[in-house]
C-alpha positions as CSV (number, residue, x, y, z in Angstrom):
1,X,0.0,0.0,0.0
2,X,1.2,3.6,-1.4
3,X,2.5,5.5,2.0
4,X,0.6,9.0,2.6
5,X,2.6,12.2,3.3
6,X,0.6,12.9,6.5
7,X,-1.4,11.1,9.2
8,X,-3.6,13.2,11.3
9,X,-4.5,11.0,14.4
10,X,-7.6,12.8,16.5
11,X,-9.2,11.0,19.7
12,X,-12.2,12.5,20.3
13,X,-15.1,12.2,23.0
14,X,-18.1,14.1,22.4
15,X,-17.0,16.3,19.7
16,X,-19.8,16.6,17.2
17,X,-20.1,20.0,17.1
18,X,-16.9,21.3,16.5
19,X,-16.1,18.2,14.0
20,X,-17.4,19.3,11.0
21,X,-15.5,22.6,10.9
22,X,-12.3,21.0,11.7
23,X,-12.0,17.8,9.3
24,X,-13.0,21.0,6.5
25,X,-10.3,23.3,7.7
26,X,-7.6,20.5,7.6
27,X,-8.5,19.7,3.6
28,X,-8.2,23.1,3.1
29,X,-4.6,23.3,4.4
30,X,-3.7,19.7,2.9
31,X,-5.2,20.8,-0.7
32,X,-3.5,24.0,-0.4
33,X,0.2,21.9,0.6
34,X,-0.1,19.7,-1.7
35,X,0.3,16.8,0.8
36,X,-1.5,13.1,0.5
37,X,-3.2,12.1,3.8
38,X,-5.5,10.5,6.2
39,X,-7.3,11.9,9.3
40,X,-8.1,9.3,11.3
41,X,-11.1,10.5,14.0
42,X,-10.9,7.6,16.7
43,X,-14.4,8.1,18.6
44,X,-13.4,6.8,22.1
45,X,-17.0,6.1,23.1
46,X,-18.9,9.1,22.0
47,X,-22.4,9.3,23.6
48,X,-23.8,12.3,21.2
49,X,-23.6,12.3,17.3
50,X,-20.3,12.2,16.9
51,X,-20.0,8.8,15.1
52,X,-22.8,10.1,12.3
53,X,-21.1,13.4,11.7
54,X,-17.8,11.5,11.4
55,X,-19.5,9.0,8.9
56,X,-21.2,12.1,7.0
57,X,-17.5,13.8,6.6
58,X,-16.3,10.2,5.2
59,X,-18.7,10.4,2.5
60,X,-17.8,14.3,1.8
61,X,-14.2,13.3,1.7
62,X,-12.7,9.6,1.5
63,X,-9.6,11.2,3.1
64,X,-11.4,11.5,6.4
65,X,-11.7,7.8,8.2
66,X,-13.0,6.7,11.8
67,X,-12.3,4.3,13.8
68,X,-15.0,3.4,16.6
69,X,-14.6,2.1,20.3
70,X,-17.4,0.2,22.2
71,X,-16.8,2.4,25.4
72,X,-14.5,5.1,26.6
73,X,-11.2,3.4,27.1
74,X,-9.1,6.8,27.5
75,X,-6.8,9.2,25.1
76,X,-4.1,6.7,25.3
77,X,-6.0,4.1,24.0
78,X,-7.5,6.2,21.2
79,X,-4.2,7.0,20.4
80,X,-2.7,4.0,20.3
81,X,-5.0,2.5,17.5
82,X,-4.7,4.8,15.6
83,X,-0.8,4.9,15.1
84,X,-1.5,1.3,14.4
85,X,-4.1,2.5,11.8
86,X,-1.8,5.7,10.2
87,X,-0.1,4.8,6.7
88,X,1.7,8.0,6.6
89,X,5.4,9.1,6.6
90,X,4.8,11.6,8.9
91,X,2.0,11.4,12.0
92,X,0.3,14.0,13.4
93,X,-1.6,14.0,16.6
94,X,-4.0,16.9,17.9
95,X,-7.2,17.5,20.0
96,X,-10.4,17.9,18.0
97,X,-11.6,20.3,20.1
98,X,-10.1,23.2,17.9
99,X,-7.9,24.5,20.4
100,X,-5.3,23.2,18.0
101,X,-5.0,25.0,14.7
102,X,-4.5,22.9,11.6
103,X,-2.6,26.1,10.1
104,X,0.7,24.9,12.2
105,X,0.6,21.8,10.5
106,X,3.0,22.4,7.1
107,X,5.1,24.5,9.3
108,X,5.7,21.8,11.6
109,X,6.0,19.2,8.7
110,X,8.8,21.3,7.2
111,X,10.5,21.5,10.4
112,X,10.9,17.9,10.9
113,X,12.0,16.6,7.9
114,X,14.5,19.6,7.2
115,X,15.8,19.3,10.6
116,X,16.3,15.5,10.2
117,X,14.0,15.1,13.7
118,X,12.0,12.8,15.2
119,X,9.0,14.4,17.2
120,X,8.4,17.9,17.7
121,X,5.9,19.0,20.4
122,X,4.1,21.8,20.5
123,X,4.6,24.2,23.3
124,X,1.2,26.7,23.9
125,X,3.1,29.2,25.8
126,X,-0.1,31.6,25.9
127,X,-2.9,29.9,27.3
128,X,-6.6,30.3,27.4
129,X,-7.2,28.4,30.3
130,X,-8.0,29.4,34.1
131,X,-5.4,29.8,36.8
132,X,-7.2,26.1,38.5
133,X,-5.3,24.7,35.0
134,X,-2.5,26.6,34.2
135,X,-0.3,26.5,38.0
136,X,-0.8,22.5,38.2
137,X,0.4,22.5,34.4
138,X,3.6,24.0,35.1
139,X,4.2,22.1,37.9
140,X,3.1,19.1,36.5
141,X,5.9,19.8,33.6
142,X,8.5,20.9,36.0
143,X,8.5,17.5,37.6
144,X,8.2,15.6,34.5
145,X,11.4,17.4,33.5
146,X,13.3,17.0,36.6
147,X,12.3,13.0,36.4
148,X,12.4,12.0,32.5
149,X,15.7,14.2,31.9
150,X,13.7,15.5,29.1
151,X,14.5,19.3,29.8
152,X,13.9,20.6,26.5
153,X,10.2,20.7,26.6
154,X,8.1,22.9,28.5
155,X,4.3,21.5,27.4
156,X,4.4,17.7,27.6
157,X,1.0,17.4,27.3
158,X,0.2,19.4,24.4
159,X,-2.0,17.8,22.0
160,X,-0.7,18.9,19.0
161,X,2.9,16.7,18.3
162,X,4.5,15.5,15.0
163,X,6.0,12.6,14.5
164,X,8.3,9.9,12.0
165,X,6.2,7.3,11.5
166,X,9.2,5.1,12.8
167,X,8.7,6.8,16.2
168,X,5.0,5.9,16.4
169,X,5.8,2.5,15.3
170,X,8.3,1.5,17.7
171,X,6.8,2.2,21.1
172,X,3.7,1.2,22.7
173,X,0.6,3.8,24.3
174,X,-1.4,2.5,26.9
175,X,-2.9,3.4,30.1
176,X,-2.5,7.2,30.6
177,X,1.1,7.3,29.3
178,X,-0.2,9.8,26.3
179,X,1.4,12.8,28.3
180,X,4.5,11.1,28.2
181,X,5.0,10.3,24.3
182,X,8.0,12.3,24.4
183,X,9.7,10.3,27.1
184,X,8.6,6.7,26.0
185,X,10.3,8.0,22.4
186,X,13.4,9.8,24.1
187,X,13.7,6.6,26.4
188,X,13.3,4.4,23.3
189,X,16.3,6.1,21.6
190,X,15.0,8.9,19.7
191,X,16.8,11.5,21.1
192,X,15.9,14.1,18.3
193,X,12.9,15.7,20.2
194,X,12.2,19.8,19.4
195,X,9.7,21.6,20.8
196,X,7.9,24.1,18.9
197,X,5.6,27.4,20.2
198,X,2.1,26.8,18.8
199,X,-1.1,29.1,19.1
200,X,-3.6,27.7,21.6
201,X,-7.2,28.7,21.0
202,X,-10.1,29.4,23.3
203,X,-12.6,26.3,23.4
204,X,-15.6,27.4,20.9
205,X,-17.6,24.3,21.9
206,X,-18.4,21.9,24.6
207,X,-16.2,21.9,27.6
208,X,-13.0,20.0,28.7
209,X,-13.2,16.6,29.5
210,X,-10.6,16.4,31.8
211,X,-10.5,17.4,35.6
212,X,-7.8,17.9,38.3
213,X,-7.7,14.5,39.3
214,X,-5.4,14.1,35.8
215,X,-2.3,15.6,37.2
216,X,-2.3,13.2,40.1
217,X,-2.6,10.0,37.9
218,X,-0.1,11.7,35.6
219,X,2.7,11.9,38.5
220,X,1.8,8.2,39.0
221,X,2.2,7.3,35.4
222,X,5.1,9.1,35.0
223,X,7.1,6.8,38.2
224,X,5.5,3.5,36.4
225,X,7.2,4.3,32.9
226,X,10.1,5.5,34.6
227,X,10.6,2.1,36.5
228,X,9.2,0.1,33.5
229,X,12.1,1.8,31.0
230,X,14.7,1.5,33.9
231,X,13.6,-1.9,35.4
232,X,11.3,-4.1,33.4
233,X,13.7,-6.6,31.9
234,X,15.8,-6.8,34.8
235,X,13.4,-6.4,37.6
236,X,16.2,-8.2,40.1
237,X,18.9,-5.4,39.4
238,X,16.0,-3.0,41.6
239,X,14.4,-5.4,43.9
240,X,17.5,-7.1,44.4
241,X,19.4,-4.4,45.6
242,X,16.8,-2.9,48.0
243,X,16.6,-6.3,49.2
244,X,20.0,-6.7,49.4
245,X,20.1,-3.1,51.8
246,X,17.1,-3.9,53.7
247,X,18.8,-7.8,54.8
248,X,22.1,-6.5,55.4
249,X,21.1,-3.5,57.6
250,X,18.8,-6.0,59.3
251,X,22.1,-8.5,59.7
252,X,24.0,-5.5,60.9
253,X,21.8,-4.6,63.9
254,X,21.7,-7.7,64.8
255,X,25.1,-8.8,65.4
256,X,25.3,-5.6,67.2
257,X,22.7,-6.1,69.4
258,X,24.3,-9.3,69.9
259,X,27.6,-8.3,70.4
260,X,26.0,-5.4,72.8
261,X,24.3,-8.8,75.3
262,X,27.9,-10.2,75.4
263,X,30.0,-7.7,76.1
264,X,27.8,-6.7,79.1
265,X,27.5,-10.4,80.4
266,X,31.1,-10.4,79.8
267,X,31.6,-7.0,81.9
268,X,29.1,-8.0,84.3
269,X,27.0,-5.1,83.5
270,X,23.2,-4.8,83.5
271,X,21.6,-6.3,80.2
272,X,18.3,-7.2,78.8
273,X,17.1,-10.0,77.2
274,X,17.6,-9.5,72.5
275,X,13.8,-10.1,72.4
276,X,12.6,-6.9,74.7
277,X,14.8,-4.4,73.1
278,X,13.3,-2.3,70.2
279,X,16.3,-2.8,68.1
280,X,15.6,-6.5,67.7
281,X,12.0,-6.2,66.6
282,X,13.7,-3.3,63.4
283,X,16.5,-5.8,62.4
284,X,13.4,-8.7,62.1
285,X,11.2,-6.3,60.5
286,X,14.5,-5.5,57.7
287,X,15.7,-9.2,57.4
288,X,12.1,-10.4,56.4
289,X,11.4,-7.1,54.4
290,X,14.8,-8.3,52.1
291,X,13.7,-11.7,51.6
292,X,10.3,-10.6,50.5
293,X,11.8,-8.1,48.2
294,X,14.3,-10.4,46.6
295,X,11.1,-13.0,46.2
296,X,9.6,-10.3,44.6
297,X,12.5,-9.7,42.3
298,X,12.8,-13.7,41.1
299,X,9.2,-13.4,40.3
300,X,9.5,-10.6,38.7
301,X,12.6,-12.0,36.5
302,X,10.5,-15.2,35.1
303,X,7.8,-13.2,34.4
304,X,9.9,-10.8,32.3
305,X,12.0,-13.8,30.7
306,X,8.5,-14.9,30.0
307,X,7.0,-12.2,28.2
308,X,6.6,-12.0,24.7
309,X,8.6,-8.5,24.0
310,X,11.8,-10.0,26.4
311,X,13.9,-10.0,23.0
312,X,12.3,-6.8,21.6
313,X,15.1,-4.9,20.3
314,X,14.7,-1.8,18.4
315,X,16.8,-1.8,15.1
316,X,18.1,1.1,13.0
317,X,20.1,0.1,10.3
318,X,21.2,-3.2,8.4
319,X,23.5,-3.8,6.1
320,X,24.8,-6.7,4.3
321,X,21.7,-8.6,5.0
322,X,19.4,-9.9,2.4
């Protein structure tokens, strides 16, 4: 099958207004370019008309395809079909809600490829959005700075991202981990991230469908990929060694509680008995901590020897090979 120029992925939930106006203002920047392409709308469980107006702009323009989930299974998920789905060189991602303008779109397109990057995020350094948004965001992206080693991007969560399709294709989206495209790629090896300052407009329909409770799960997310990129095929190196800190210090306090009893008996000094001193109780407590955590880390190690990606190796280049 002929590859596009452009991919346009677009989750949506309960979009049908604002729909229409944006699949017509992307053909109108795509006719104007030049460019082949696809936009692919993938309804994450739409409860308003959003499915019919998306099957009314497929017949107005063949270019314009949807993809429909049973029930709302989250950006992520939305996001992750349809980079499966995209048969473009270069993939697009933005928010249907128009905050994004399709006008960026060639200008960002342009960037990449005569740049020789890999993803490009947009950055919406003016923002139409109430203080109750805007303070958690920057905090939000401070930390996610500070902890991916990303430092180059101030707006992880933009919507509005460009991508080689190679990037898209290599890593995997789930849970809430869209946030954090940028670090799964960067992580992944595709160091050539850019950021880019993009307009972001004032919502003209509908409201937001995401609340505060998002920056707490995204803190969360952001430790699980951290540990998953670090850890997850050798879970032992992480569990073992906190296991192998908690039994030692455990060991240690011990033998000097020990040592403690027999020097007094030896000294004739007052004593107590090991098992009514506080001390005892702690090194128990960190000696059966360790063993649980290096259990923890054995079981972790088969199920990671047992997984289907263990040998999943991302390659770049071959040569001499048929």
């Amino acid at each position: 099958m002929q590859k596009l120029d452009i991919s346009i992925v677009i989750p949506l939930l309960n979009e049908e207004e604002s729909l229409p106006e944006l699949c017509e203002w992307i053909a109108r920047v795509m006719d104007k370019e030049g460019f082949s392409y696809e936009v692919l709308l993938i309804d994450d469980g739409s409860t308003d008309g959003s499915w019919s107006v998306i099957e009314a702009q497929n017949q107005a323009n063949p270019c314009v395809k949807g993809i429909r989930f049973q029930r709302n299974y989250g950006k992520s998920a939305a996001l992750n079909v349809g980079f499966e789905a995209a048969l473009g060189k270069t993939i697009f991602t933005m928010d249907a809600d128009l905050q994004d303008s399709p006008d960026e779109l060639p200008v960002l397109y342009r960037r990449l490829h005569e740049e020789g990057l890999d993803l490009i995020s947009g950055w919406k350094k003016k923002r139409y959005d109430p203080l109750s948004k805007t303070i958690p965001t920057k905090l939000f992206n401070w930390a996610t700075r500070k902890v991916s080693g990303v430092n180059n991007l101030h707006d992880f969560n933009c919507g509005l991202k460009v991508y080689r399709a190679e990037v898209v294709k290599s890593i995997e989206v789930y849970g809430e981990m869209h946030r954090y495209i940028p670090v799964i790629a960067n992580w992944a090896g595709f160091k050539k991230i850019e950021e880019q300052v993009v307009e972001h407009r004032a919502r003209k329909y509908g409201h937001t469908k995401f609340g505060l409770e998002r920056f707490v799960n995204g803190f969360l997310d952001l430790l699980s990929i951290y540990f998953v990129s670090r850890f997850g095929k050798k879970p032992m190196h992480f569990f073992g060694l906190l296991g192998s800190l908690s039994f030692f210090s455990g060991g240690v306090i011990t033998v000097v509680v020990i040592f403690d009893k027999l020097f007094k008996i030896a000294n004739e000094l007052p004593h107590r008995d090991i098992t009514s001193q506080p001390l005892f109780f702690l090194a128990l407590v960190l000696v059966i901590v360790g063993v649980q955590l290096f259990v923890t880390g054995f079981l972790a190690e088969l199920v990671s020897r047992s997984s289907a990606d263990r040998n999943r190796y991302l390659i770049k280049q071959r040569t001499g090979l048929e």
